[in-house]
TORSE-763559 format. One record per residue (C-alpha): residue in one letter; z, y, x. Coordinates in steps of 0.5 Angstrom, whole numbers, plus 500, padded with zeros to 3 digits. Each point is the difference from the previous one (the first is absolute). Last residue first. Layout:
BEGIN
AZYX...
***
This chain:
BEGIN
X540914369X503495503X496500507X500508500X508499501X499494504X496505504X505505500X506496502X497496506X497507503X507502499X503494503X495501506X502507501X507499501X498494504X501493497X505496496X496494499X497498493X501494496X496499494X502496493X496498494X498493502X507497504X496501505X499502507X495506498X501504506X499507502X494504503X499507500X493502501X497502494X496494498X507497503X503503494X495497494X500493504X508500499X501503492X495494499X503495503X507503497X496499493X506504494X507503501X498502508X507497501X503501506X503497506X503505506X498500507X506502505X505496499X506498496X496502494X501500492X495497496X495507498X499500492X494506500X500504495X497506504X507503501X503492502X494501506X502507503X508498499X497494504X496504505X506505501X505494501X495498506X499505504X507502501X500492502X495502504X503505502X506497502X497495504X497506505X505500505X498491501X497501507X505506503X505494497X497495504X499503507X502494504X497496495X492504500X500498508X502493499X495499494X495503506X501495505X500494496X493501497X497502506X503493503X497496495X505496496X497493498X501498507X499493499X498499492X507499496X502493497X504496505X503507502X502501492X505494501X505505503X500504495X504497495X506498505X500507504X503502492X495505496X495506501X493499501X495506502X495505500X495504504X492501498X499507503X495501495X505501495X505504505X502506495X508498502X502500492X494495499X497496506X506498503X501494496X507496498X501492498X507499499X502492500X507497497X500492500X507502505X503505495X507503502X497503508X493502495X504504495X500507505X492499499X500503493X497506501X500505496X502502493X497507499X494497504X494504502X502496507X499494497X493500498X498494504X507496499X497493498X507495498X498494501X505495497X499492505X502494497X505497495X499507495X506500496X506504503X494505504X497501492X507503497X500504506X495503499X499501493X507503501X498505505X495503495X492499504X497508498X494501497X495503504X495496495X494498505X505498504X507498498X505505505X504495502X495495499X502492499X496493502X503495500X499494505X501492499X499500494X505497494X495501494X505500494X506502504X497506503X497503494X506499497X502504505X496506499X501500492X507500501X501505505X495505498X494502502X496507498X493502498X504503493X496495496X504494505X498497506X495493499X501494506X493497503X502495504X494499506X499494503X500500508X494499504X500505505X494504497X502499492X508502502X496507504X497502495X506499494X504505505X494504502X501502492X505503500X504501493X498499493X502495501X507497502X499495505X501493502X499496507X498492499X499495506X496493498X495504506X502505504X506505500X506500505X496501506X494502499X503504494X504504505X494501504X497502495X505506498X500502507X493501499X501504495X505504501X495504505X497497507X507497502X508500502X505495498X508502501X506498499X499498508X501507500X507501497X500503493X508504499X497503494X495504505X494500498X498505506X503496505X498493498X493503500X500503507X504493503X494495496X496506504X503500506X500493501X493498498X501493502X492499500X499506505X493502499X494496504X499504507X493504500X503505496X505502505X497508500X499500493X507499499X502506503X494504496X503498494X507502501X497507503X495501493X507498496X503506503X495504499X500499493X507501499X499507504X495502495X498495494X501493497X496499494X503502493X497498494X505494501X496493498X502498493X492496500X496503493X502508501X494502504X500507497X493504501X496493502X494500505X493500497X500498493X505495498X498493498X506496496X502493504X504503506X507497502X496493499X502493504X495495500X498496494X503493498X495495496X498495507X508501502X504494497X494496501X500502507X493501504X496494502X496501493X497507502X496497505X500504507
***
């Protein structure tokens, strides 16, 4: 096909890339994506082999297309007095995200963001049309309330964009800025929780009763270890999901999916067990990094932000030479790195350290 029938807006795009730095063989430390270095193990693994092997026996019916007792799973695990029609499950966050522009976004429509901040945001405007507003956050990576809402009411969109913990960052959404921009947005807030689970602060679910314009987005991919699982979902007033039906693809939840995200909910906190090592993990890193004299933005999540104090593109494609990968996402200077293993934070560490020398 000619590449003249392919969208204007999108003839100068490029794909989505978690892996631009060439590794030799296979990486010693992938801690480019904040997946959990934890896999599903022992009896929890054999409980998610059993939940998958019930579903594969009714593979040949298409999935539930209500997905009752997922939406009731979820709301459960939420909490926050969350009903199930409170509830929008999907492959990933990212996929409710587009159904939410879809629906809500599109052409003469405009969302705002807070750069640097997710970069599927902006990805998934371009896709559906939207234009993207780009606000700034301060020297510190943070968000006040008046720089938010100033914002808002310069660009009046139809959706915001926020992220509690801010990703690549880590930095952490103050409530105030919150509900300064819940009082000034005329549109939809998105308030994107997929690291919420690391969080001091928690989740802000209990505000959806008292915000109506207010839409949770959560994922099961980073603190449950279900990356390759692709399971997450929308939280938000029945009245604002309910136009993502006219916009979601029929059965756009496979059944294997649904199946093994029931299994892993009914055992959640078993699941979760090794959050705080993790975050045990992550002050250890960073202490590391300051020693080393690194600036490390402070982290709600579980990767941290630093400045390599020199080429961040450089530092980036040297580390992946020696199998451990990071992201360059920018501003220039500045790596994020996800808190691994043990063993892969330590690998991370001497190999910046022989990078640096």
């Amino acid at each position: 096909m000619s590449p003249l029938l392919v969208r204007a807006d999108l003839r100068t795009a490029r794909p989505y890339d978690n892996r631009p730095f060439p590794s030799a063989g296979a990486p010693v430390a992938p801690l480019n994506n904040n997946e959990s270095p934890f896999p599903p193990r022992g009896r929890h693994l054999e409980a998610l082999r059993d939940a998958a092997a019930g579903a594969l026996a009714t593979t040949n019916r298409y999935p539930d297309t209500d997905l009752t007792a997922l939406r009731t799973a979820l709301a459960r695990y939420v909490g926050h007095d969350v009903r199930p029609d409170m509830v929008w499950p999907g492959n990933g966050s990212n996929e409710v995200l587009l159904h939410l522009l879809l629906a809500y976004g599109g052409p003469g429509r405009t969302a705002l963001g807070f750069g640097p901040t997710y970069s599927m945001h902006e990805r998934i405007a371009a896709i559906t049309g939207t234009r993207w507003a780009a606000g700034a956050r301060g020297g510190d990576f943070g968000l006040d309330a008046e720089t938010a809402s100033a914002a808002v009411r310069a660009h009046r969109p139809h959706l915001v964009f926020l992220c509690a913990p801010n990703n690549p960052t880590g930095t952490p959404l103050d409530p105030a800025t919150l509900d300064a921009v819940l009082s000034a947005a005329p549109g939809l807030v998105v308030l994107d929780e997929a690291y919420v689970e690391f969080s001091r602060l928690g989740s802000r679910a209990g505000m959806l009763s008292d915000h109506p314009r207010l839409v949770i987005s959560r994922t099961m991919s980073k603190a449950f270890g279900f990356a390759g699982i692709r399971a997450g979902f929308l939280l938000a007033a029945p009245g604002v999901l309910e136009p993502l039906r006219l916009v979601a693809l029929p059965y756009h939840l496979s059944t294997l999916t649904t199946a093994v995200a029931l299994a892993a909910l009914e055992r959640s906190e078993e699941l979760l067990a090794h959050v705080p090592g993790i975050l045990a993990e992550r002050r250890r890193v960073r202490d590391a990094l300051v020693r080393a004299g690194h600036d490390v933005a402070p982290s709600d999540a579980n990767f941290l932000f630093f400045d390599t104090g020199g080429d961040s593109t450089h530092v980036a494609s040297r580390l992946a030479a020696h199998g451990v990968l990071v992201r360059d996402l920018g501003p220039a200077g500045w790596l994020r790195v996800t808190v691994g293993s043990p063993d892969e934070n330590d690998a991370f560490l001497r190999t910046l350290a022989d990078s640096s020398s």
